[in-house]
N, C-alpha and C positions, 0 to 999 in steps of 0.2 A: 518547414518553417524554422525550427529549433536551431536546424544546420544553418540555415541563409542568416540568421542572426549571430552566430558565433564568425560567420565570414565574413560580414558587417562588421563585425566588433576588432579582428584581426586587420580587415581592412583600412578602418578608419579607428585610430585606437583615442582621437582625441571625444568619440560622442561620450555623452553622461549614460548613465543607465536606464535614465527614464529617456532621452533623443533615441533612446537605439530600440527600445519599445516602444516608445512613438512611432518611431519610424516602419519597423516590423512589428505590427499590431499582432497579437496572440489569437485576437477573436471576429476581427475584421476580417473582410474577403480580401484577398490577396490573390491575382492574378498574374500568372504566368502567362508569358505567349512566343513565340520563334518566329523572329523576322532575318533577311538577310540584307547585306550591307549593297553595294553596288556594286564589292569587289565579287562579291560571293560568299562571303561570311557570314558563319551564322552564328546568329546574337538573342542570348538570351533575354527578354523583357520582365521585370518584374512591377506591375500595377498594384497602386494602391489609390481607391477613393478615385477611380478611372485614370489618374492620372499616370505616366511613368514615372518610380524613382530610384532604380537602381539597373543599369545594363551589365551582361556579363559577357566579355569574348574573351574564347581561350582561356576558360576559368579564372582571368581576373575581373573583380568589379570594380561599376564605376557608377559614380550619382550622375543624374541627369539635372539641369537646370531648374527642373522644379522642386527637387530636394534642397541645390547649394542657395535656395532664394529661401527656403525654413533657415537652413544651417548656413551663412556665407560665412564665417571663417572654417568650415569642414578642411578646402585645403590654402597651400599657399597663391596666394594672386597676383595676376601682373595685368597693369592698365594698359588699355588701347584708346584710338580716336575713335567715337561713334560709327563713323563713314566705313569700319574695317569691319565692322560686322557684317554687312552684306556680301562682303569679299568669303569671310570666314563660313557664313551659312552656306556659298555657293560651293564649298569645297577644298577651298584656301588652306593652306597651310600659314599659321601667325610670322612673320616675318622680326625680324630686332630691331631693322627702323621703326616698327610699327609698335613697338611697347615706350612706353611715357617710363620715366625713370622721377623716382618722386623725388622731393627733396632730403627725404628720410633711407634712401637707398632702396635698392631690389631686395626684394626677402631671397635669402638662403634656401637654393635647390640644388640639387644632385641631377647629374643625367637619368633620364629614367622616371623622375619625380612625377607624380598626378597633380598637374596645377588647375585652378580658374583663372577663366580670363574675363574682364570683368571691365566697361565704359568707365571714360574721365571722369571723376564727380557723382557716379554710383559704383557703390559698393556691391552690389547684386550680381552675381558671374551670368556670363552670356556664353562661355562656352568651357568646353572641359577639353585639356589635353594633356600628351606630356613632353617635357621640357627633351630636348635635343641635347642639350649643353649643362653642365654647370653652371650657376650666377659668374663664377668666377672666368670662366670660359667665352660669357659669352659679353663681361666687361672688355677682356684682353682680345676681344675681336672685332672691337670697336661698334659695339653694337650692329655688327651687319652677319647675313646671314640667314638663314631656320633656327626660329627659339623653340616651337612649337608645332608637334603634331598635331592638330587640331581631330579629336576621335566625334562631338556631339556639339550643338551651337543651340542655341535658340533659332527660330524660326525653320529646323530642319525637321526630315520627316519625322523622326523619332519625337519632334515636340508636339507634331499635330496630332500626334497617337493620343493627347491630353487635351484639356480643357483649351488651348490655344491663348492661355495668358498673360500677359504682360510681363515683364521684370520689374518687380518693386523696385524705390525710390527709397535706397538705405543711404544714410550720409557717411563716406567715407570716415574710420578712424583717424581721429585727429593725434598727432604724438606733443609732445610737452613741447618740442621744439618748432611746431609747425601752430601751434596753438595762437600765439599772438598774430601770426598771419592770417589765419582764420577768422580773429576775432576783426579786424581792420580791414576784410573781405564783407562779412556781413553790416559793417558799417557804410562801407561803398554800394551794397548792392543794388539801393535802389538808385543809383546815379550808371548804371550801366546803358551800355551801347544795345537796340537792338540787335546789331550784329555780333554782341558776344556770347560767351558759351552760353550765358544764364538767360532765362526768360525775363520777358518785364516783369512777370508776376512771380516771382519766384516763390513765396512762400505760397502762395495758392496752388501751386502744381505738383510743391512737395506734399502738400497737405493730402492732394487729391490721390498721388498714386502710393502714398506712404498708407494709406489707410484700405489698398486696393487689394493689396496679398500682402499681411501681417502674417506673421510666424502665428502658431499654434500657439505657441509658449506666449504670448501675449494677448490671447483671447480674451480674458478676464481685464484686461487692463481696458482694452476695445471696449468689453462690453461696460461695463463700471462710466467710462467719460460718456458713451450711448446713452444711457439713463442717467445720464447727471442734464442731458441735453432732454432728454424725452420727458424727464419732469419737469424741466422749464418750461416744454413747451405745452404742456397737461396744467398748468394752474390758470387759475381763472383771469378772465382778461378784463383788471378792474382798471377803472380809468386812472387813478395812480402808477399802476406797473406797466402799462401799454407800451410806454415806448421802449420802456428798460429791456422788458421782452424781444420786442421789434427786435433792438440793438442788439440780443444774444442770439436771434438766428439767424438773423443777416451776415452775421460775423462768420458763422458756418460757411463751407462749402455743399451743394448743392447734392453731392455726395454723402456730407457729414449728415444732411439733415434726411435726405430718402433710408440713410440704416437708421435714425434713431427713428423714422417712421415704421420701419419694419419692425426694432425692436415692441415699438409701444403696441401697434396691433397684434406683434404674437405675445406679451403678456395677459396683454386684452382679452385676445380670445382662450384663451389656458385658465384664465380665472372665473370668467365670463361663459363659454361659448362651450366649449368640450365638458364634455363627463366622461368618467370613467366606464360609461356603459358603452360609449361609442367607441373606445378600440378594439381592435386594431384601426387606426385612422389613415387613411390615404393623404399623403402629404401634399398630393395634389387637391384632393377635397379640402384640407386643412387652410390650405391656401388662397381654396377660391372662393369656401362659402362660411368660410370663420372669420379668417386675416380681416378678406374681403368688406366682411359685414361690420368690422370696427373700426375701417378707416377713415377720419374725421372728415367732411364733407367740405369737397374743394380740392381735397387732396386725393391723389391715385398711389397704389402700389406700381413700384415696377423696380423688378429687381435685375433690369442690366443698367441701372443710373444708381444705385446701391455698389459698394466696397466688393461686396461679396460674386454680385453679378451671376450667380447660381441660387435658387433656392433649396438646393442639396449642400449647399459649402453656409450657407446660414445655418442651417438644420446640422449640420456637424459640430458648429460652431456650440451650437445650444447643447448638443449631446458631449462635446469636451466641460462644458460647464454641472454637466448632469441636470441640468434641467428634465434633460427626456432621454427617451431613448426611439434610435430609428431601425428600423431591422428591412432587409429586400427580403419579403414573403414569397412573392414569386418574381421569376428574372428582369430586370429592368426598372417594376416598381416596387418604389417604398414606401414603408407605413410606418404610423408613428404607432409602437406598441407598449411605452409606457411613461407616464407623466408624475413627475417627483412634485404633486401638488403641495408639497409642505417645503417646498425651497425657498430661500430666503428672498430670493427675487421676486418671485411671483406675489409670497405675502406680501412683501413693501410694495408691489407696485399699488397705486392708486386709479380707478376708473377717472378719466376724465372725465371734462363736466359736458354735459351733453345728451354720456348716457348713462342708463340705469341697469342696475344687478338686478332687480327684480325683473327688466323686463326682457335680459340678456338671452334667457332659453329661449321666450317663443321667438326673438329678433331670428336665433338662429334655425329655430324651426320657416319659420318661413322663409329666410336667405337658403336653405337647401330648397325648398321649393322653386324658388326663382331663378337658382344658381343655374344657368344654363349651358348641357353637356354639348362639346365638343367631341364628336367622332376622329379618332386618330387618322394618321393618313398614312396606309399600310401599303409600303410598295417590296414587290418580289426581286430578289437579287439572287445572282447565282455566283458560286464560289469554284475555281478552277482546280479540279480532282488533278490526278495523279496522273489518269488515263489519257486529259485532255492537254496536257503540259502543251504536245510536239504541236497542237493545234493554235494554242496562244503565247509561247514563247516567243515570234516572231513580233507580235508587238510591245515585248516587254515587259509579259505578265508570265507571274510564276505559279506556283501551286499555292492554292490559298487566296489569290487576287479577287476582291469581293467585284462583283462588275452589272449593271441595270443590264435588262433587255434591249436597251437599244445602243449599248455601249457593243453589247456580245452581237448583235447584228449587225453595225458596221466593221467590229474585227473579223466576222467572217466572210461580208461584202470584201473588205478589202486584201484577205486573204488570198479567196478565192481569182478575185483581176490581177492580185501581183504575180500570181503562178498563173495566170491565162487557162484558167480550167471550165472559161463560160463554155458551152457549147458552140462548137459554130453556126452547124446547121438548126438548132433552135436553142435561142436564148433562155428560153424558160428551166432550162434541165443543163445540171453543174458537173461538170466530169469528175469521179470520183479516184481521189490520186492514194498513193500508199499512206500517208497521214490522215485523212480522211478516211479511209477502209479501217486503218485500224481504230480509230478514236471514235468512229460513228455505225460502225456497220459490227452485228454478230458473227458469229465464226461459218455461221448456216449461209451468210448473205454473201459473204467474201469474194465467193464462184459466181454469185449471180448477179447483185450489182455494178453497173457501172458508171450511171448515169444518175442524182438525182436530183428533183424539183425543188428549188430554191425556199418554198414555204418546210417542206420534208427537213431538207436539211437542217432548215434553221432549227426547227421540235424535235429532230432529233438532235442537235447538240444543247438545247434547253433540259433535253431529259436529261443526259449524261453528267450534265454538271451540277455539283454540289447546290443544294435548296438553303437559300436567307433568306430575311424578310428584315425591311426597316418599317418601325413606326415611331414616329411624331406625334406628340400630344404637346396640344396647344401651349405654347408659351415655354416649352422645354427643347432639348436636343435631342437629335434623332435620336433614335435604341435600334442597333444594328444586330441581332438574333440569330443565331444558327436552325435551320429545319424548315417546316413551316409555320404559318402561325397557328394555334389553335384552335377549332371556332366552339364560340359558348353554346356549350352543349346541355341541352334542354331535353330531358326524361320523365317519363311517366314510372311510379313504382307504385307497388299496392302492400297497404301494413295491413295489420290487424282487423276484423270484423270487415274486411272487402273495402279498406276505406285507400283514396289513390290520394298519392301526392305529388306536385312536381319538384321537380329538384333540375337546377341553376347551375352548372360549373365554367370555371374560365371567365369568369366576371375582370377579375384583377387586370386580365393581359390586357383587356381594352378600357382602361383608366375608369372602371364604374366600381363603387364603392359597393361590395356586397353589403352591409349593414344598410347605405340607406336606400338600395332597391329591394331589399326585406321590409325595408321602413314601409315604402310605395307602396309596394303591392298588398301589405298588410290594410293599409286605408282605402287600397282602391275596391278589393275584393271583401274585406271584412273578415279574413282568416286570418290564422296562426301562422305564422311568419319564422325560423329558427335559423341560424348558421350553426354550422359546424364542420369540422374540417373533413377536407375531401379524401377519401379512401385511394391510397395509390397514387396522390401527388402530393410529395412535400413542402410543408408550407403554404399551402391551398387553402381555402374554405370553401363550399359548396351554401347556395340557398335553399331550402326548404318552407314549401307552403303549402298548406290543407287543397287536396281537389284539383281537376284538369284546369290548369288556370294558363295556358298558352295563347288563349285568344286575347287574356288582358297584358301576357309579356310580349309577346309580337305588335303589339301596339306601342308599346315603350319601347322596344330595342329599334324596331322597325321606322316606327312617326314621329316619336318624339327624341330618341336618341342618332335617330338620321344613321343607324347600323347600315353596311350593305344585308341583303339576305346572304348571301355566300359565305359570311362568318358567323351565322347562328346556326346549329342543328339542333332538327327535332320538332320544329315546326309543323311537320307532316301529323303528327300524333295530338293534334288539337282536336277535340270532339265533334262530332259536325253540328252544323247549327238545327238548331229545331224540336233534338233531341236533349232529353235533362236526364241524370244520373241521380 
């Protein structure tokens, strides 16, 4: 990490010191990964916050679209028509007719240079390459030609490796000299043609994607006008201010006013709703039976009509302000594990009128009762080993290619008919060819297979290939996992004076809050109820409760949390009925 930041720093010499530890967090997860190009190049990926922000080929780096949209002046840019971006995403190389020459000139590049390339009228780069030519090169060539190598675009694979975001809405720098055109542009604007560049609405659409992916480095500014809006709309609605109010939220976009909704419910619920006994907290729970339970009535959360459109990228937002902190306990989910209740946010904010502090605990005692779980939806993938290359190369998948069961059953349906290896004299049994022997068959079977049954085949090249698993929890993006998944494993131990306990692991993987299934089962059974962390899995907690108590968790995980059985073990070791201990 220490390294990748000094070749950041080398690379891009214009970031500040704190952009370049922004950018390469010290204590964040940072994700490496190796993909190849179409040429056959292999490209180093560097992930942060799921997203990609830095590629490497041939030991040089380069920022992806989702970094130069924090930092757009990182490099030098040159404008295109909108319509050339689909040319450029398909594989295009940027042509000279196709750059807009401003009235202020091309900026000064060297052959060789790392430019953006970046739509009329947004300042936000949509692709990253390097220049062919000199600026000077490529005046005296009358603009015609290759200006640009085009290496990464927006909408290409490497973007969908991310969040699948949009390009913010930055208004191009205006120079001294292009200033009074400008100024006699936005006096014309709203007399414009529907057929020209600009929208009818034009400040509404700046408004809406200006506030959709804001820089980090403007978080606090975001949040600050939020709660200038979320107190307006939090005072009381006395027949003198009615309409005044009206008029201030109307004025909003529909956008502006869904974050400062989310703003108001997570102060709400942080002042209100959480204690400190309840971390580590599932930010899923956080979400569904806190947020949830302080949203003013008439109104819904839903955070892809929200700036943020992730409730991970809010929760960032809040941990860049230190409101909280969010830690991945175990892979995939996150918990909020600690809350800066003395921040100065939190104190100023004021409860709306409505509701009440005093009666904030039991509201959210009972909203987790009510809060109704959602079972994830866990499907098996397999991932293309080393071995099975010569088997799926022919469709265009390499080592590593994640692919469903029924994706790996038509590549080998159609494997098999493109090499004519059905049987003739019975269809049901597939001739086995040198690709097949070697990719499917032991070294023992080699001599003796020749022939085999289409169900065979397929379980044995299911065995062969690398084990994933996707799940989906409700209202979130899939989580795409290496192995299999693990199922919540249920044990009997025995402590002291012959007395048994059951003990709970793997709660996390399938979005259930160990604290409040400790909570549950404490009131269902009327025992002692303890977390603590799980021996041999990091970042783990396990649940602990007095007595064989598996006939009343196989009722929860089973009836009311709609679990399949095939992701719980240990169920076998429930006492049998009739008998008492």
């Amino acid at each position: 990490r220490r390294k990748l930041r000094s070749d950041v720093a080398a690379a891009f010499p214009t970031l500040s010191t704190e952009q370049l530890a922004e950018l390469v967090p010290n204590k964040e997860e940072l994700n490496v990964i190796k993909i190849h190009s179409h040429k056959g190049e292999a490209i180093t990926v560097y992930m942060n916050h799921r997203n990609p922000i830095l590629f490497e080929v041939e030991k040089v780096l380069y920022p992806t679209v989702y970094t130069l949209w924090v930092y757009p002046d990182l490099l030098p840019a040159f404008a295109t028509w909108p319509p050339v971006l689909q040319k450029l995403a398909g594989g295009a190389d940027l042509m000279l007719p196709g750059v807009v020459v401003p009235p202020s000139g091309l900026p000064q590049v060297q052959r060789g240079t790392l430019c953006a390339v970046t739509l009329l009228g947004n300042r936000a780069p949509v692709a990253v390459g390097v220049a062919t030519m000199s600026t000077e090169e490529m005046l005296a060539a009358g603009m015609k030609g290759k200006g640009f190598a085009v290496l990464h675009t927006h909408l290409d694979h490497l973007w969908e490796c991310g969040d699948k975001s949009s390009p913010p809405t930055l208004a191009p720098l205006v120079t001294d000299s292009a200033a009074k055109e400008s100024a006699g542009d936005e006096e014309e604007l709203q007399g414009k043609e529907p057929g020209s560049s600009c929208s009818p609405e034009p400040e509404q659409h700046v408004d809406i994607r200006d506030l959709s992916l804001k820089d980090r480095d403007t978080c606090a500014e975001l949040l600050g006008k939020e709660e200038l809006h979320e107190n307006r709309a939090a005072e009381p609605a006395e027949d003198a201010s009615t309409e005044d109010q009206q008029e201030a939220e109307d004025s909003r976009t529909p956008q502006e006013q869904m974050d400062a909704l989310f703003n108001q419910c997570f102060f709400h619920a942080l002042k209100c709703k959480v204690k400190k006994s309840d971390l580590p907290l599932l930010t899923s729970t956080f979400l569904g039976s806190h947020m949830v339970s302080c949203c003013p009535a008439g109104k819904q959360l839903d955070i892809k009509k929200s700036s943020y459109k992730k409730f991970s990228k809010f929760l960032q937002c809040m941990q860049h302000q230190r409101i909280l902190q969010v830690k991945e306990l175990s892979r995939g989910v996150e918990s909020i594990v600690d809350v800066d209740w003395k921040h100065a946010d939190i104190k100023a904010f004021a409860v709306p009128e409505g509701f009440s502090s005093a009666s904030s605990a039991q509201d959210s005692k009972s909203e987790d009762r009510e809060q109704v779980y959602h079972a994830p939806e866990i499907i098996p993938l397999y991932g293309v080993s080393t071995k099975m290359i010569p088997l799926f190369q022919e469709s265009g998948h390499r080592k590593g290619s994640i692919l469903s069961s029924s994706e790996v059953r038509n590549i080998i349906i159609n494997y098999v008919k493109s090499n004519e290896l059905v049987d003739e004299t019975n269809k049901n049994f597939v001739k086995v060819n040198a690709i097949l022997c070697d990719c499917l068959l032991d070294k023992s079977e080699q001599d003796e297979i020749s022939h085999l049954k289409w169900d065979e085949l397929l379980s044995r090249c299911l065995e062969r290939l690398q084990p994933f698993h996707q799940v989906t929890f409700s209202g979130q993006e899939p989580l795409v996992r290496k192995g299999n998944i693990e199922p919540i494993d249920i044990s009997i131990a025995q402590r002291s004076s012959n007395k048994k306990v059951t003990i709970i692991k793997n709660l996390e993987l399938y979005g259930l809050d160990p604290q409040c299934v400790a909570n549950t089962l404490q009131q269902k059974v009327q025992a002692s109820a303890t977390i603590s962390p799980a021996p041999g899995a990091k970042d783990r907690v396990q649940v602990q409760i007095q007595g064989n108590q598996i006939h009343h968790l196989a009722k929860m995980l089973l009836e009311e949390c709609q679990l399949p059985r095939k992701y719980i073990q240990g169920l076998e070791k429930a006492p049998k009925l009739g008998r008492r201990k």
